[in-house]
C-alpha positions, 0 to 999 in steps of 0.5 A: 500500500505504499504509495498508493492515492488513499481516497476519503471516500469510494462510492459503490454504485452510481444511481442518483443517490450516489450521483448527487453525493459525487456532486456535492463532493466535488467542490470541496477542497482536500475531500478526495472521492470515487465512484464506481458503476459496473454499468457501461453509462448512466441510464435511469430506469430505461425500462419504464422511460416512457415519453411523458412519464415525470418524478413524483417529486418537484424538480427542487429534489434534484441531485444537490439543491436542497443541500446546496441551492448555489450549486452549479450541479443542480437541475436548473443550472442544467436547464440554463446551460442547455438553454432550456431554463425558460421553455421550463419556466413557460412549461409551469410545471414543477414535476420533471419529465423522467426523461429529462431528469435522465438527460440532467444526471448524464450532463451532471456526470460529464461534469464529474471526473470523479465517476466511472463506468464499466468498473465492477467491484468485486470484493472488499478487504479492510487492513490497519484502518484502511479498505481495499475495493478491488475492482475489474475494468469490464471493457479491458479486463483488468484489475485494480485495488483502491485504497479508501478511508470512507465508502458509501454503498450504492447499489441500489434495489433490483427488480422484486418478483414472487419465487414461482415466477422466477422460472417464467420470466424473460419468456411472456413474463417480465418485471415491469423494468423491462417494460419498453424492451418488450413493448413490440412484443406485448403489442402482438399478443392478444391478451396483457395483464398486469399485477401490481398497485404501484405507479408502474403498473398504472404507468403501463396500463395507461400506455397500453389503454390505446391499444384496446381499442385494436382488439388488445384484452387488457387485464390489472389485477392488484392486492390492496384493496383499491387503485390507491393514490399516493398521499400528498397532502401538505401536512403528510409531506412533513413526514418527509423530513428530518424529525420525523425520520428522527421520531422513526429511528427512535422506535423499536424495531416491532414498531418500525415494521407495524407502521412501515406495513400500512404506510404504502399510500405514503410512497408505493402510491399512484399519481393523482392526475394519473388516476384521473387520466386513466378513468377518463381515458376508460370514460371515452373509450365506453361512450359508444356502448360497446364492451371495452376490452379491459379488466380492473380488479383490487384485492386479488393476491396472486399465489402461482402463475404457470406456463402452458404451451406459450400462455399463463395461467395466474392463479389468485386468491380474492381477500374480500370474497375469499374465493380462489379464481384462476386468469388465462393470459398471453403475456404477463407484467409484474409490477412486483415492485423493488428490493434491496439486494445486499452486494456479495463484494461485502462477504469478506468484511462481515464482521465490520458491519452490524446486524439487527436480529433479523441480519438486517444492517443495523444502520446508525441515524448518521446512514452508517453500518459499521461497528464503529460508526463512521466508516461504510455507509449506505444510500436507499438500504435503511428503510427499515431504521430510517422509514419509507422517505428511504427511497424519496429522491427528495430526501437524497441530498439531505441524507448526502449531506448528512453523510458528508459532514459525518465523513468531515467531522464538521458540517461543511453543509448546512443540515436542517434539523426541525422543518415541520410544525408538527411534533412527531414524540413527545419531548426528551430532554436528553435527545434535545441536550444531545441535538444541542451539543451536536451543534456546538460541536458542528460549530466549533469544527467549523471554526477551526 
């Protein structure tokens, strides 16, 4: 290791929540970073980046804003630099095209020298307070050890989909993910359906809505028990921030899982205007009498799905009727959702990573996993100890900042505290002297 550049920090997985840490690293004077993509590029949900598809959230949840608002990496620096800032303004719509938002974070990265792609990391060793990330260039084969102090884990969630369809998929059985890459082919089957709640599956019987009108039999089947939008109200926003991630953290683990359990309308929800649109849509397509060829149904679980001689048969169980009933279809669309999948490159430094009592990582409020707190953090792997604003794009230049000050040891950027007029716990004098304390403390390192 002599001789060798020791970085501050290696990020592992370059999606936007590592991005915009990238981004919010650069600036700063002595902080030495990398990040890391086994990817050939950046490229956001290229399954699901259907042309007029936007983000839940505001464009100000980009990568940097709402931890830095002069930062020249943020969205409209981008919009100005492309010479789109005014059609945007004229466009008076604060929720970003998905598209656009893919376009701004590769303009991000050509600005980052700090990022690099087609580098697969493939295992990591820790030696007298230093971590080896051995990785391999996937275009010319070779290998590499980089030393760092800090790394902050990226990688993301992959496609969740129930264990019976594993055996089907990539035939007429895809996860929504792959929705575009197969769009030509679900086009010429006579009958689609799709299982799921979420804004994907609403996203893709929208666009597929059309196509019923050519002869398409178009079916969505979901398990709640109703076409559910996602909250969005003013006063439930607010737990989208700090004290109420605070308030999250404190309680206990059987508690984190019972609240976590009913807050799907929270984050899993679909779009209002979406809802809208889809009904209006089934509105006209009914206005001449005629039978459409589409079927809605809420509360069915599915429970098997088997491939007979090129078509499906889904299996469901109705939670309100309790009846089991069975679907035959051509071709299948899993809006399963996502989950996060734990990198294997980890297994050599098990014993510097804590676990909860269900081998979860046991994830300290700073974002941090190992045993001493400070040194490998995580981005979008804390749902469990932080709460359901985990996945919020909103949220990621809060919990960057947070990890870069927690890196420092100052706080170079300025981390909000208390934004929210409610109150989500009931006082505690200790936790109120402890916030205290870590200010001054935040303070004084800044001073020096």
């Amino acid at each position: 290791m002599q001789n060798q550049k020791i970085y501050d920090i290696v990020g592992i997985g370059i999606g936007p929540f590592n991005l915009g840490l990238a981004a919010l690293c650069a600036p700063i004077n002595g902080l030495s970073t990398l990040f890391l993509d086994q990817a050939s590029e950046f490229n956001w949900h290229p399954g699901m980046m259907l042309s007029d598809a936007t983000l839940q959230v505001p464009f100000m949840a980009d990568l940097v804003t709402l931890a830095d608002p002069t930062s020249s990496y943020s969205f409209l620096n981008y919009l100005k630099q492309t010479d789109r800032l005014y059609k945007f303004y004229i466009r008076e719509d604060f929720f970003v095209l998905r598209k656009e938002y893919n376009a701004y974070c590769r303009w991000a990265i050509s600005h980052l020298p700090n990022c690099q792609f087609e580098q697969k990391v493939t295992a990591i060793h820790y030696k007298d307070g230093i971590y080896e990330v051995e990785r391999i260039n996937q275009s010319s084969g070779s290998t590499e050890t980089i030393f760092t102090k800090k790394i902050v884990l990226g990688t993301g969630t992959g496609p969740k989909v129930p264990d019976f369809v594993k055996p089907a998929l990539h035939k007429n059985a895809i996860h929504s993910s792959e929705y575009l890459r197969f769009k030509q082919s679900i086009l010429q089957q006579k009958t689609v359906t799709i299982v799921g709640s979420g804004q994907s599956a609403a996203e893709i019987f929208y666009d597929l809505l059309p196509e019923t009108e050519n002869g398409l039999q178009l079916k969505w089947f979901t398990r709640p028990d109703r076409f559910f939008p996602m909250e969005y109200s003013k006063l439930t926003l607010e737990l989208t921030s700090p004290e109420y991630v605070d308030h999250f953290y404190n309680l206990t683990d059987a508690k984190r899982k019972q609240l976590l359990s009913k807050q799907n309308s929270l984050f899993k929800g679909i779009n209002f205007d979406l809802i809208n649109q889809i009904f209006d849509k089934l509105y006209e397509l009914s206005v001449d009498g005629e039978k459409i060829n589409v079927e809605l149904m809420p509360n069915c679980q599915l429970n098997n799905l088997t491939e007979n001689d090129g078509s499906y048969q889904l299996d469901f169980y109705h939670t309100e009727s309790e009846k089991d009933f069975s679907v035959a279809t051509d071709f299948v669309i899993l809006a399963t959702g996502y989950k996060y999948n734990e990198p294997k490159f980890l297994t050599p430094i098990q014993d510097r990573i804590g676990r909860n009592a269900d081998g979860l990582f046991q994830v300290h409020r700073n974002y941090a996993i190992d045993v001493n707190g400070d040194e490998i953090f995580v981005q979008n792997a804390e749902l469990h100890t932080h709460g359901f604003v985990t996945p919020d794009l909103g949220m990621g230049a809060y919990r960057n900042a947070s990890i870069i000050n927690a890196v420092l040891g100052f706080e170079i950027y300025k981390v909000e505290k208390r934004i929210a007029f409610q109150q989500f716990s009931i006082a505690d004098e200790k936790q109120e002297l402890e916030l205290a304390e870590e200010q001054i403390q935040f303070t004084v390192g800044r001073d020096l």
